[in-house]
Residue frames as qw, qx, qy, qz and C-alpha x, y, z in Angstrom:
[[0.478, 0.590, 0.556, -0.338, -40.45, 64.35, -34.87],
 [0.578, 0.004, 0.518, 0.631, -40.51, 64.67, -38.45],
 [0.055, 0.365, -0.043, -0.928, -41.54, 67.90, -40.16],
 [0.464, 0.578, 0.636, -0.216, -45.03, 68.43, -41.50],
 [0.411, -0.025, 0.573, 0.709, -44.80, 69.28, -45.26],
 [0.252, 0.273, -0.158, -0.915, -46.61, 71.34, -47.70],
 [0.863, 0.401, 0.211, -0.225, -49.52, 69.58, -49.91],
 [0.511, 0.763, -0.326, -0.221, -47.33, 69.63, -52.90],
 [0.080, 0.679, -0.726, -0.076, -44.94, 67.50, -51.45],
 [0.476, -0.144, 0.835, -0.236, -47.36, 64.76, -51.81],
 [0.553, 0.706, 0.083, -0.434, -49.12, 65.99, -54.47],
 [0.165, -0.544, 0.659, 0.492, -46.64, 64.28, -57.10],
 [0.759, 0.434, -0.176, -0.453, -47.93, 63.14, -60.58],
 [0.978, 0.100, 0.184, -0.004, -47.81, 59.55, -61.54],
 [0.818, 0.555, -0.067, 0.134, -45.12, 60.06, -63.49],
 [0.200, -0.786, 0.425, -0.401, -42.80, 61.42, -60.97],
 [0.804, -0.418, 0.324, -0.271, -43.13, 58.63, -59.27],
 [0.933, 0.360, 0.022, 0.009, -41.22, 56.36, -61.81],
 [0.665, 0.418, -0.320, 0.530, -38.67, 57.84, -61.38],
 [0.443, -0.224, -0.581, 0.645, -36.29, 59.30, -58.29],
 [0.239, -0.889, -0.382, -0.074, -37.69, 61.94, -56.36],
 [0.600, 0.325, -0.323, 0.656, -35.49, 64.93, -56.12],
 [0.175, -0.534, 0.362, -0.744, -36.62, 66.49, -52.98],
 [0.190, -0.147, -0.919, 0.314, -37.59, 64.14, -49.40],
 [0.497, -0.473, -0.441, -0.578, -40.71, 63.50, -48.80],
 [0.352, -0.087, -0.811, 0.460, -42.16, 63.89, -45.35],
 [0.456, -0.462, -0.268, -0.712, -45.43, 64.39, -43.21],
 [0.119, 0.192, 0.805, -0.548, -47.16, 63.25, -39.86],
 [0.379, -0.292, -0.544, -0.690, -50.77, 62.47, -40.06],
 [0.196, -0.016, 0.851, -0.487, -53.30, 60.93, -38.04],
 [0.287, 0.032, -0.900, -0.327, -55.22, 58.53, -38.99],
 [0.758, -0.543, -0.323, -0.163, -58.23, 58.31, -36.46],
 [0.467, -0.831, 0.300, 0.022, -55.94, 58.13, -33.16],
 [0.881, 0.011, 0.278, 0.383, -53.37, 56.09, -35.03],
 [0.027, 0.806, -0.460, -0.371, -49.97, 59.13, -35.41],
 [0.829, 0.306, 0.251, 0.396, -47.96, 58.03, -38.55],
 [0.273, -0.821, 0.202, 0.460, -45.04, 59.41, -39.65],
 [0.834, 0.506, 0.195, 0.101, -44.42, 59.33, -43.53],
 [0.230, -0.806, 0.323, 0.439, -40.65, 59.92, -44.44],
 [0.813, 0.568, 0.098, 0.085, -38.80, 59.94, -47.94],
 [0.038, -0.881, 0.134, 0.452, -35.69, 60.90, -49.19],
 [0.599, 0.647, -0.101, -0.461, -34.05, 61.87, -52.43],
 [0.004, -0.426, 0.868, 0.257, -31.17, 58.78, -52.57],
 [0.113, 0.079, 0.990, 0.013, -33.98, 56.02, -53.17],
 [0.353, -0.191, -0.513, -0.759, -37.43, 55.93, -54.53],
 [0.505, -0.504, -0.700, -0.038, -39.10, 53.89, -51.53],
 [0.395, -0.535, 0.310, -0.679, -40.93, 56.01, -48.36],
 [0.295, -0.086, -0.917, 0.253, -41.17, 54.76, -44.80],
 [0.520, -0.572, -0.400, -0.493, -44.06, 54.56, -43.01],
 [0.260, 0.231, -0.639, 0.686, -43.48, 55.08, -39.14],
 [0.489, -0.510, 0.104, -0.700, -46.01, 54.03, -36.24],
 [0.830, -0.491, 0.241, -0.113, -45.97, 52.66, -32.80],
 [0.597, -0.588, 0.510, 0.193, -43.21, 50.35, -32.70],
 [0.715, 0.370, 0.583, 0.110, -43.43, 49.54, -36.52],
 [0.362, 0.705, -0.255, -0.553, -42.18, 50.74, -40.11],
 [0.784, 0.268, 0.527, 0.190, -43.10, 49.36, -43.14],
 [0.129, -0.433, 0.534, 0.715, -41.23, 50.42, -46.63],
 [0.505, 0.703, 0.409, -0.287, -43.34, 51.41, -49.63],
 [0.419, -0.081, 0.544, 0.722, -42.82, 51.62, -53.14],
 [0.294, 0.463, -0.066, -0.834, -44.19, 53.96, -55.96],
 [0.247, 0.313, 0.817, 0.417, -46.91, 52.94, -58.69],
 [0.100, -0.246, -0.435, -0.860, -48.66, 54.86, -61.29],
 [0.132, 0.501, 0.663, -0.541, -51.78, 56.39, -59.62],
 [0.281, 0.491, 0.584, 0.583, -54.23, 57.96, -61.49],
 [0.185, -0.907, -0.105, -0.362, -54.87, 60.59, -59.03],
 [0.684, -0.652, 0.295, -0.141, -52.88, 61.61, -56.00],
 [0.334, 0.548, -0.751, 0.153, -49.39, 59.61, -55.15],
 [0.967, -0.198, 0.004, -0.158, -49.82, 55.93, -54.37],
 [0.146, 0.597, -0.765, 0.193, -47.09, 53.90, -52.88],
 [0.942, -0.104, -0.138, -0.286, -47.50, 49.85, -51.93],
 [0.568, -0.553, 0.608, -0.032, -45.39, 47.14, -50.02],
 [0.443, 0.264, -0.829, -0.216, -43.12, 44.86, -52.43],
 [0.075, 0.057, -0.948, 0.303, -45.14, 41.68, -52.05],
 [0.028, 0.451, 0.735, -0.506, -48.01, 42.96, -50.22],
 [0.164, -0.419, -0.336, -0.827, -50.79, 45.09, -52.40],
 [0.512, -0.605, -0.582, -0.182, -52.79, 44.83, -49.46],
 [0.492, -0.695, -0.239, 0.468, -50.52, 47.35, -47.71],
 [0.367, 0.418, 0.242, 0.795, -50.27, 50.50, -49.44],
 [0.179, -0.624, -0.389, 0.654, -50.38, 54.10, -49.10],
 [0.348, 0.510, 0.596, 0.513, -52.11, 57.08, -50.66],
 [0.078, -0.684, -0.325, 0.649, -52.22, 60.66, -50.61],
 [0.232, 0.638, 0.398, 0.617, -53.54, 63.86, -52.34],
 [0.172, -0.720, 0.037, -0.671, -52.93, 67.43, -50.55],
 [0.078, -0.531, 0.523, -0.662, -53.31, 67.29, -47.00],
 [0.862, -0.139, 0.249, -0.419, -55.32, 64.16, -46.71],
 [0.365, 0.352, -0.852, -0.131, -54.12, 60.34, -47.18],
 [0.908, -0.026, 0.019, -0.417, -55.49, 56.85, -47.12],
 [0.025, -0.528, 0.838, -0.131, -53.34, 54.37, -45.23],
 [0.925, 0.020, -0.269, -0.269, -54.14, 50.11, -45.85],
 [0.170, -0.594, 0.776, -0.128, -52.14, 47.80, -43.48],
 [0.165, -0.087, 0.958, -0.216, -52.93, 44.20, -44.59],
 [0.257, -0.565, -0.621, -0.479, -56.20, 44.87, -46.38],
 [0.103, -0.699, -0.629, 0.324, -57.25, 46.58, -43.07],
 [0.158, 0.647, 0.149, 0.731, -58.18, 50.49, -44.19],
 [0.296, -0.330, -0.493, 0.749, -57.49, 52.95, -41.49],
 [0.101, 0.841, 0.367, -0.384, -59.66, 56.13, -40.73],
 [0.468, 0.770, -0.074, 0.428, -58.52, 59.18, -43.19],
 [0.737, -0.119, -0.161, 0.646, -55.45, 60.12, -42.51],
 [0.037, -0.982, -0.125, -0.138, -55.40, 64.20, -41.66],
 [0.530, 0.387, -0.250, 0.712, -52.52, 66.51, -41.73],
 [0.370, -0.288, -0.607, 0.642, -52.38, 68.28, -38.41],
 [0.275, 0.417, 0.126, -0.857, -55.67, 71.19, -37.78],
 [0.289, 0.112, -0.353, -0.883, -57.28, 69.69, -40.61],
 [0.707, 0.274, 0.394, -0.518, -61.02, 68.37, -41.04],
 [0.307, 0.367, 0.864, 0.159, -62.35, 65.38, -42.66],
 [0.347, 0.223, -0.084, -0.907, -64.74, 66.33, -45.33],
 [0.103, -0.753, -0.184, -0.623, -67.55, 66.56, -45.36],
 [0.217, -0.075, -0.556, 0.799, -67.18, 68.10, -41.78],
 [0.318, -0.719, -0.577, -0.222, -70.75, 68.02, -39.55],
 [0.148, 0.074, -0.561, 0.811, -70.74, 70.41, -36.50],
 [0.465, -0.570, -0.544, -0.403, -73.84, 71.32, -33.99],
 [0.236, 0.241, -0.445, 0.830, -75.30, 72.94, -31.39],
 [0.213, -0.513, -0.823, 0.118, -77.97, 73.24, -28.69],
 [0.214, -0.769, -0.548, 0.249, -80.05, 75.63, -27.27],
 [0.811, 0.307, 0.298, -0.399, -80.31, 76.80, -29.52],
 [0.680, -0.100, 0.581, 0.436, -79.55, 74.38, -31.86],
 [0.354, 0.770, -0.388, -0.362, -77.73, 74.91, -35.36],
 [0.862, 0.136, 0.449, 0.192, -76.43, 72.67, -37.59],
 [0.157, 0.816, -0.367, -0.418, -73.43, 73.45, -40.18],
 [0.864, -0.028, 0.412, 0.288, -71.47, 71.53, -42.63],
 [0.149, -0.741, 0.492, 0.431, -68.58, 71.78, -44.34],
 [0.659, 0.131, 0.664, 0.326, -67.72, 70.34, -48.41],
 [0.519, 0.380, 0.470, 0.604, -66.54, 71.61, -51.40],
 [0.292, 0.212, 0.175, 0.916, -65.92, 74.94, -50.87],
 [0.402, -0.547, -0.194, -0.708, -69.67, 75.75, -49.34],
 [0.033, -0.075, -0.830, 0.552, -71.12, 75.77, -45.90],
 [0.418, -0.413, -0.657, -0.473, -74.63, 74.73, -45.47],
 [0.095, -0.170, -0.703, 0.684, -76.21, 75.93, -42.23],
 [0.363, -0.673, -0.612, -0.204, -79.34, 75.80, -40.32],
 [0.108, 0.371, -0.348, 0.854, -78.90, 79.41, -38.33],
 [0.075, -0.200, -0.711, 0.670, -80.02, 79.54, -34.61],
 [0.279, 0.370, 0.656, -0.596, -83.23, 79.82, -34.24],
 [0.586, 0.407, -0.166, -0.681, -84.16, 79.12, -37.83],
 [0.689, -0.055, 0.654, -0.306, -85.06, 75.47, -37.23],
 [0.733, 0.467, 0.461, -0.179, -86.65, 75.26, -40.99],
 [0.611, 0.777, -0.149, -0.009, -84.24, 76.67, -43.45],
 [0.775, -0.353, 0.258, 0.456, -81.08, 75.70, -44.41],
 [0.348, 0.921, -0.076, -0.156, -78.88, 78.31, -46.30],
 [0.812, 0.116, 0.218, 0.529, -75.78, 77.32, -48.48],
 [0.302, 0.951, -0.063, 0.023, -73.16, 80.15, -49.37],
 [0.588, 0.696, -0.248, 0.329, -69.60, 80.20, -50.40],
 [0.382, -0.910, 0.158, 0.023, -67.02, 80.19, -47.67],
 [0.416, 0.701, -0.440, 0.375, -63.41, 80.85, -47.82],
 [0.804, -0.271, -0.426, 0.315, -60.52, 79.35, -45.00],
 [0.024, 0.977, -0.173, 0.123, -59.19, 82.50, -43.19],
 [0.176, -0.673, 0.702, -0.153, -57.02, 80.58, -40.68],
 [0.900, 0.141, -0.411, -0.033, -55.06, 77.00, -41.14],
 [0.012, 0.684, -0.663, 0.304, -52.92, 75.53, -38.04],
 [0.363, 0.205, -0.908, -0.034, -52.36, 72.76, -36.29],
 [0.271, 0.119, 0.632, -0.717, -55.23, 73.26, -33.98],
 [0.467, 0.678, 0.540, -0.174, -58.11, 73.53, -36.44],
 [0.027, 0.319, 0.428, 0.845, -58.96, 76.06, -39.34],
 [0.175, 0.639, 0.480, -0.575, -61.35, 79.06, -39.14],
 [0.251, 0.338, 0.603, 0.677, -63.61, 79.82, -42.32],
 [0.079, 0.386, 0.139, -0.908, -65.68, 82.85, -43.30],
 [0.149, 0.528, 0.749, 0.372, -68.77, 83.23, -45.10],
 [0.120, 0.136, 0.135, -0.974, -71.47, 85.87, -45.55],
 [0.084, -0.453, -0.881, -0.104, -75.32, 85.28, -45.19],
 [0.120, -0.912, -0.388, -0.053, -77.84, 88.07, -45.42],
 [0.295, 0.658, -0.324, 0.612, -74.81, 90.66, -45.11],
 [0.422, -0.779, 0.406, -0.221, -73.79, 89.10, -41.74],
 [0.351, 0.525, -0.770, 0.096, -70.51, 88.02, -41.57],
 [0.968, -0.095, -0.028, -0.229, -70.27, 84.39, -40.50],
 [0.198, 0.597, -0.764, 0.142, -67.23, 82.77, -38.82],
 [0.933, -0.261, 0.187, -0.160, -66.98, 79.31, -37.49],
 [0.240, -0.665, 0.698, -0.113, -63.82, 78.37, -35.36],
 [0.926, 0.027, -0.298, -0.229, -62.74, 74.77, -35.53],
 [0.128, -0.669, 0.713, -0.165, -60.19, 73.00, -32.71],
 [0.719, 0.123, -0.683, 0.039, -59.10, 69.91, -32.68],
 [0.136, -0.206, 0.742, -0.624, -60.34, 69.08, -28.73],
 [0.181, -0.341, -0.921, 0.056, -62.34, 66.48, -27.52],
 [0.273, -0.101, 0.274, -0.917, -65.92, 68.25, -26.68],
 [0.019, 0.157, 0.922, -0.353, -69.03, 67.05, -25.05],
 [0.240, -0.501, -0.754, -0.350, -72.47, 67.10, -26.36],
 [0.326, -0.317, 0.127, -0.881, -74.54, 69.94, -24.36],
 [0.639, -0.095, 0.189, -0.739, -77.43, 67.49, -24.52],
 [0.944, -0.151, -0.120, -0.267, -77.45, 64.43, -25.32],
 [0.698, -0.586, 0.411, 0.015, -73.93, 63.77, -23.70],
 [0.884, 0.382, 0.010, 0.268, -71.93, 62.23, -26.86],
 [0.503, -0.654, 0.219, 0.521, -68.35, 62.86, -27.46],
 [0.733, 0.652, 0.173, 0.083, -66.58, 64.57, -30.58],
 [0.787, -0.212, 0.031, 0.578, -63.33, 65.29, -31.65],
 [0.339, 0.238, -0.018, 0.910, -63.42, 68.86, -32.12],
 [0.012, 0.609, 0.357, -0.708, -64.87, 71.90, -30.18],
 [0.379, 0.248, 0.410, 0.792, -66.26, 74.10, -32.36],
 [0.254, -0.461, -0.378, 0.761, -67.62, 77.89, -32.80],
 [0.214, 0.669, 0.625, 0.342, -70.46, 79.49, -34.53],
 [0.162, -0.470, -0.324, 0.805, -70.36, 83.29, -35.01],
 [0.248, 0.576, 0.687, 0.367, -73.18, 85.14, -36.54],
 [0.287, -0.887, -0.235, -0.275, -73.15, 88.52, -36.31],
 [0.113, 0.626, -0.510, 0.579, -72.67, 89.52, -33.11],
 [0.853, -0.366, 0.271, -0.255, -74.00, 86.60, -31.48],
 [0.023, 0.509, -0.858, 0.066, -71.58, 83.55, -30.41],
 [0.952, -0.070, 0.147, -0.260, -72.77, 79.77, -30.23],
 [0.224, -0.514, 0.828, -0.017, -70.85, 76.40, -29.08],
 [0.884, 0.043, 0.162, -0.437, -70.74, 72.94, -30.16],
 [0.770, -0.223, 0.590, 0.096, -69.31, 69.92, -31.39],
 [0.652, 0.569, -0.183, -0.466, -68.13, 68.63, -34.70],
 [0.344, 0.485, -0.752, -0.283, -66.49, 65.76, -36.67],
 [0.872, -0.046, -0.410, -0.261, -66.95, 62.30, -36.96],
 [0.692, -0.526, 0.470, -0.157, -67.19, 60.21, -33.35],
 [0.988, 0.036, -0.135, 0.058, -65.76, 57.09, -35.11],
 [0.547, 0.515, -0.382, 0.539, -62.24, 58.70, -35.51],
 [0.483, -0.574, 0.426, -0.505, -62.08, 58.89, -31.08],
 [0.897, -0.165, 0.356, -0.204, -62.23, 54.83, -31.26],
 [0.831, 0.503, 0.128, 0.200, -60.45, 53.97, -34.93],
 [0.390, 0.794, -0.305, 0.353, -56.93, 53.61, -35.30],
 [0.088, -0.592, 0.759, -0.256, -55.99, 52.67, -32.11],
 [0.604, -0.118, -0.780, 0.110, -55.38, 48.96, -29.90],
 [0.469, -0.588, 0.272, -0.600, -56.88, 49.57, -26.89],
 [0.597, 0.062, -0.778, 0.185, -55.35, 47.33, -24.07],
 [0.595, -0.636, -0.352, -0.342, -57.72, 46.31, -20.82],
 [0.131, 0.263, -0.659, 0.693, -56.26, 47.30, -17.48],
 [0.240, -0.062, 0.520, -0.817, -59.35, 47.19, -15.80],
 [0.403, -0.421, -0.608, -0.539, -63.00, 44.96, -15.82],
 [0.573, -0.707, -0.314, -0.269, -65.46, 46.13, -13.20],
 [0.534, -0.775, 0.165, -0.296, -63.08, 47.25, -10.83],
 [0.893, -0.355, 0.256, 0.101, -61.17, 43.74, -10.45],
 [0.093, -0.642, 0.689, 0.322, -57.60, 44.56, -12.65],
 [0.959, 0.257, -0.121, 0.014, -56.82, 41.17, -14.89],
 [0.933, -0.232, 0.126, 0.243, -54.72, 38.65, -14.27],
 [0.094, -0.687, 0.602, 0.395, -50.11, 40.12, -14.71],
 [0.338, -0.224, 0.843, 0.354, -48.92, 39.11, -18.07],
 [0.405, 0.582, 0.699, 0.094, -52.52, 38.40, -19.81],
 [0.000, -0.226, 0.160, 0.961, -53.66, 41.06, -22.26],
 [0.232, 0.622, 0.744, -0.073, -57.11, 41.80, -23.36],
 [0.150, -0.155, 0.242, 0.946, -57.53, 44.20, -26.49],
 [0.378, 0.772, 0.511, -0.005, -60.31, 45.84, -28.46],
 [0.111, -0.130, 0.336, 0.926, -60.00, 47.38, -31.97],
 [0.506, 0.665, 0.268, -0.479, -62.62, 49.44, -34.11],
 [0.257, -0.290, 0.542, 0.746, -62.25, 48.94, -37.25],
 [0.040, -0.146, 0.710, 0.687, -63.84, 49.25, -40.74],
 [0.471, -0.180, -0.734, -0.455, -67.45, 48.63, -41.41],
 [0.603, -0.520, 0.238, -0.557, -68.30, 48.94, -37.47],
 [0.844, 0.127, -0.508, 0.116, -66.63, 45.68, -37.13],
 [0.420, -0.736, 0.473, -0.242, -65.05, 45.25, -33.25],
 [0.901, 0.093, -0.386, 0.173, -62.14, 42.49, -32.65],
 [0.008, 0.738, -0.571, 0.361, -59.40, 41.57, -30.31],
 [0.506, 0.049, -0.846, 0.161, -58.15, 39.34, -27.74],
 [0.623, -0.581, -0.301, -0.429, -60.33, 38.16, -25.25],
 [0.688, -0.552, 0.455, -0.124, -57.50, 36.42, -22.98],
 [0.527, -0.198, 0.793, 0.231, -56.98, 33.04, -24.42],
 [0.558, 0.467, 0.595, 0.342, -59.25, 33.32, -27.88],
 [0.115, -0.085, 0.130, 0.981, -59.59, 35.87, -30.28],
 [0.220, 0.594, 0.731, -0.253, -63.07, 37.25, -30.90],
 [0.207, 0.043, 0.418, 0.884, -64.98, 39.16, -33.18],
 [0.140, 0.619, 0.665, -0.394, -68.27, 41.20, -33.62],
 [0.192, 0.640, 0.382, 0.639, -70.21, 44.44, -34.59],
 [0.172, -0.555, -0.490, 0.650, -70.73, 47.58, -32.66],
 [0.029, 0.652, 0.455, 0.606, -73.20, 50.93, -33.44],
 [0.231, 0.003, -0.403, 0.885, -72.88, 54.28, -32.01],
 [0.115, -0.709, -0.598, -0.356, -76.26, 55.74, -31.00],
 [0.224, -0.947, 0.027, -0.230, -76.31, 59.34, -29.53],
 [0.321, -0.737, 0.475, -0.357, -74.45, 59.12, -26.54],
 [0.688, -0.382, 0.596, -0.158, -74.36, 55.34, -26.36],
 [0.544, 0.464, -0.652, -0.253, -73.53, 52.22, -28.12],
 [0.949, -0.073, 0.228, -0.206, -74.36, 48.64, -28.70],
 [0.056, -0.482, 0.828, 0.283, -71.80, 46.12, -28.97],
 [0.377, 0.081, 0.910, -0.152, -72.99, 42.03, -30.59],
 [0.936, -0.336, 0.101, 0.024, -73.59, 39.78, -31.24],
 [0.043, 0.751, -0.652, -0.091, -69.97, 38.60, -30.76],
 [0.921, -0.271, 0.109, -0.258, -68.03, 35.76, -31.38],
 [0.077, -0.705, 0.705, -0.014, -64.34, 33.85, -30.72],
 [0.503, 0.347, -0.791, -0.020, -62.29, 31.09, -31.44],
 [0.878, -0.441, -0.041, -0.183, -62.40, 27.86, -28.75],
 [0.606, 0.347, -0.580, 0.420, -59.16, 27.55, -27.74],
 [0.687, -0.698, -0.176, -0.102, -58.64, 26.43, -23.94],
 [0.278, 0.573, -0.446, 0.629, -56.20, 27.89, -21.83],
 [0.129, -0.067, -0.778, 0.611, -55.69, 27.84, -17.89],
 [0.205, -0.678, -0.702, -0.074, -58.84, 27.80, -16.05],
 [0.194, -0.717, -0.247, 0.622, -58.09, 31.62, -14.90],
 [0.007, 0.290, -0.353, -0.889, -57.78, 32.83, -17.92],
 [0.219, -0.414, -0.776, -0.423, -60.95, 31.24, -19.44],
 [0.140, -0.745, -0.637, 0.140, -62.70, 32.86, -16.41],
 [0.018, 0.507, -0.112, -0.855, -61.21, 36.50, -17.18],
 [0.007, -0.086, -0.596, -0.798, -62.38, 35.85, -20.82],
 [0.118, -0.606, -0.777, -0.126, -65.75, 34.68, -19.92],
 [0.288, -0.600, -0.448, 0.597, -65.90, 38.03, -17.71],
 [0.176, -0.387, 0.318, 0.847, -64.58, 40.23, -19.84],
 [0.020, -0.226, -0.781, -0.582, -67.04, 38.85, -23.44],
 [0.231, -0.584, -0.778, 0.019, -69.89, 39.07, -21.27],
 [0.277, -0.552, -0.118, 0.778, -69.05, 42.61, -20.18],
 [0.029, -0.075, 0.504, 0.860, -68.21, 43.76, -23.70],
 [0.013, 0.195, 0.698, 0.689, -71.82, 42.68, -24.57],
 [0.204, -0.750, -0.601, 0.187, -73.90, 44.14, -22.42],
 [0.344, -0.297, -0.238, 0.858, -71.87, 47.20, -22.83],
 [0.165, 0.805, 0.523, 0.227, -74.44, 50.77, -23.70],
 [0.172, -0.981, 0.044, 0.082, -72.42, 53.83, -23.01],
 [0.766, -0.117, -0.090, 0.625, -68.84, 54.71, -24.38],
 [0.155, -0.980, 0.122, -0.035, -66.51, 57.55, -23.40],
 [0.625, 0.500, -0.302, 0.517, -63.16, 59.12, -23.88],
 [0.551, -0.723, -0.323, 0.262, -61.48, 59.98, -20.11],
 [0.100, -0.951, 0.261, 0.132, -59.50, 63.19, -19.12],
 [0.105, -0.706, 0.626, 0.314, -56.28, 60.87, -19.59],
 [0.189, 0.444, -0.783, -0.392, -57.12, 59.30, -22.81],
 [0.356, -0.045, 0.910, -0.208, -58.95, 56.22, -21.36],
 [0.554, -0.134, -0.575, -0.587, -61.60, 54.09, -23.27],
 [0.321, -0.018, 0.622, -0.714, -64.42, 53.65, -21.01],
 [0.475, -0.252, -0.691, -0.484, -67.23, 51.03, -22.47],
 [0.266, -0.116, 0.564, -0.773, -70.04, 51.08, -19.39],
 [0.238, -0.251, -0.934, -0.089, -73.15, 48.51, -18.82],
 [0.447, -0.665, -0.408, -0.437, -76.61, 49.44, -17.70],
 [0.810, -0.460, -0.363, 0.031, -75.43, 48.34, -14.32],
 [0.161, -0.966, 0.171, -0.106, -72.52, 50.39, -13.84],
 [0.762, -0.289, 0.472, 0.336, -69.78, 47.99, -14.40],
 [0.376, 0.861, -0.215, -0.267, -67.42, 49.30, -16.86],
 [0.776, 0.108, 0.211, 0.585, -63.94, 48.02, -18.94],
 [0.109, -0.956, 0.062, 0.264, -61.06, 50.39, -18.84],
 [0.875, 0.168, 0.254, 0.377, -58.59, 50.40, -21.53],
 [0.007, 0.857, -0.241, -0.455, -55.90, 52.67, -22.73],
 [0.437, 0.838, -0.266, -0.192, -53.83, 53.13, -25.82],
 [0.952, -0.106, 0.185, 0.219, -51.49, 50.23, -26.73],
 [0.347, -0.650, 0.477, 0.479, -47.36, 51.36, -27.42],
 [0.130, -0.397, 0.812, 0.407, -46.54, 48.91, -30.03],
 [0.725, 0.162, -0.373, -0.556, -48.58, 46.73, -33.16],
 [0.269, 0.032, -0.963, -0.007, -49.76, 43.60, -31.45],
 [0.544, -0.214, -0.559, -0.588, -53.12, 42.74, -31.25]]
């Protein structure tokens, strides 16, 4: 595994870039659920890019912020970074931000129920709606105490009571209306304690291939493969079986609408055209997704008929 780096060592001014680089450059990120592994070093001027079964080789060009790096050939595959964040293009697709390990998208939402609160995180302030004050929202200054690969915990002060709020990187479950997010998170005010959720649900779906093992129960056919990505713009694609297919989906609370969809017409055996037909027709009825205990993508139908997919190894669609 390759060693997570300081900011700085991405942090490199345009002009640097022009020329060799006298120290290796390396990081790990994650991208939505997509791990990357960015490595440099000081006999050559190009970084590699490492995920799943794949590395592409990147060259330096003059950025005007931050340290940009692009694929001879390909401007439509390029990487970018500034501090502890980075912004990875593969093909013109754009992947989720890219996050050094414990850290937070910004801005960064969190919440809680009973009672509820509301916080956010950006630029250096935190804006919160304190427990049981429904109607106001107070901004004030807060500072990071702790930074690891779990989360970060900041500090503030409101009305002279101190104000911490924990952040982990763990999958956590919606008191109330049952959604999933990708970090736990912890409100202390005072000497009271409150729980809840925080960061953005897309980055639980984005970033990975998710390959179908499972529709309603009945397995698919050895050898076939049936995928679904998130990607960009709420856009959903993959293979269906024998075509490829394409669509929209929208998270809503706890659930989510897939469609309309549509796919190529290519005809294949007459068992695979009935797994696709099974499978499309699934996908668009589907109103309920979840992450399982080991990883799984769960998309569920009114009716209780679900598609089970897990985490593809290697980059093939």
């Amino acid at each position: 595994m390759l060693s997570v780096v300081t900011a700085a060592s991405l942090a490199i001014s345009a002009c640097s870039f022009l020329s060799k680089t006298s120290q290796p450059v390396s990081a790990s990120y994650a991208c939505g659920q997509l791990d990357i592994a960015v490595s440099g070093t000081d006999d050559s001027d190009l970084i590699s890019i490492d995920y799943l079964d794949r590395r592409i080789l990147l060259k330096p060009e003059v950025s005007a912020s931050g340290a940009l790096y692009v694929a001879p050939g390909d401007d439509q595959t390029r990487f970018w970074s500034k501090g502890e964040k980075a912004t990875l293009t593969v093909k013109g697709q754009t992947y989720p931000e890219c996050l050094q390990p414990g850290d937070l998208e910004m801005p960064f939402e969190a919440r809680g129920n009973e009672p509820f609160w509301h916080a956010t995180l950006e630029g250096g302030e935190l804006l919160i709606t304190r427990p049981f004050e429904e109607q106001g929202t107070r901004r004030v200054p807060v500072e990071v105490k702790t930074a690891n690969r779990h989360g970060r915990t900041f500090v503030a002060t409101l009305a002279d009571l101190p104000i911490t709020l924990t952040v982990a990187r763990q999958l956590c479950d919606d008191s109330m209306s049952g959604a999933q997010y990708p970090a736990q998170v912890r409100l202390q005010v005072g000497d009271d304690e409150f729980r809840g959720c925080g960061g953005d649900r897309q980055r639980l779906l984005r970033g990975a291939i998710w390959v179908v093992e499972d529709l309603a129960g009945a397995g698919i056919i050895d050898r076939s493969r049936i995928t679904i990505e998130f990607l960009e713009g709420n856009r959903i694609a993959g293979r269906a079986s024998c075509n490829r297919y394409t669509g929209t989906y929208e998270l809503r609370g706890e659930g989510m609408a897939i469609g309309p969809l549509v796919s190529t017409r290519m005809a294949c055996a007459p068992a695979l055209m009935n797994q696709e037909e099974r499978f499309l027709n699934l996908l668009d009825q589907v109103s309920s997704v979840r992450i399982g205990q080991q990883g799984q993508l769960l998309l569920s139908t009114p009716g209780g008929e679900s598609i089970r997919a897990f985490q593809s190894d290697h980059d093939s669609p």
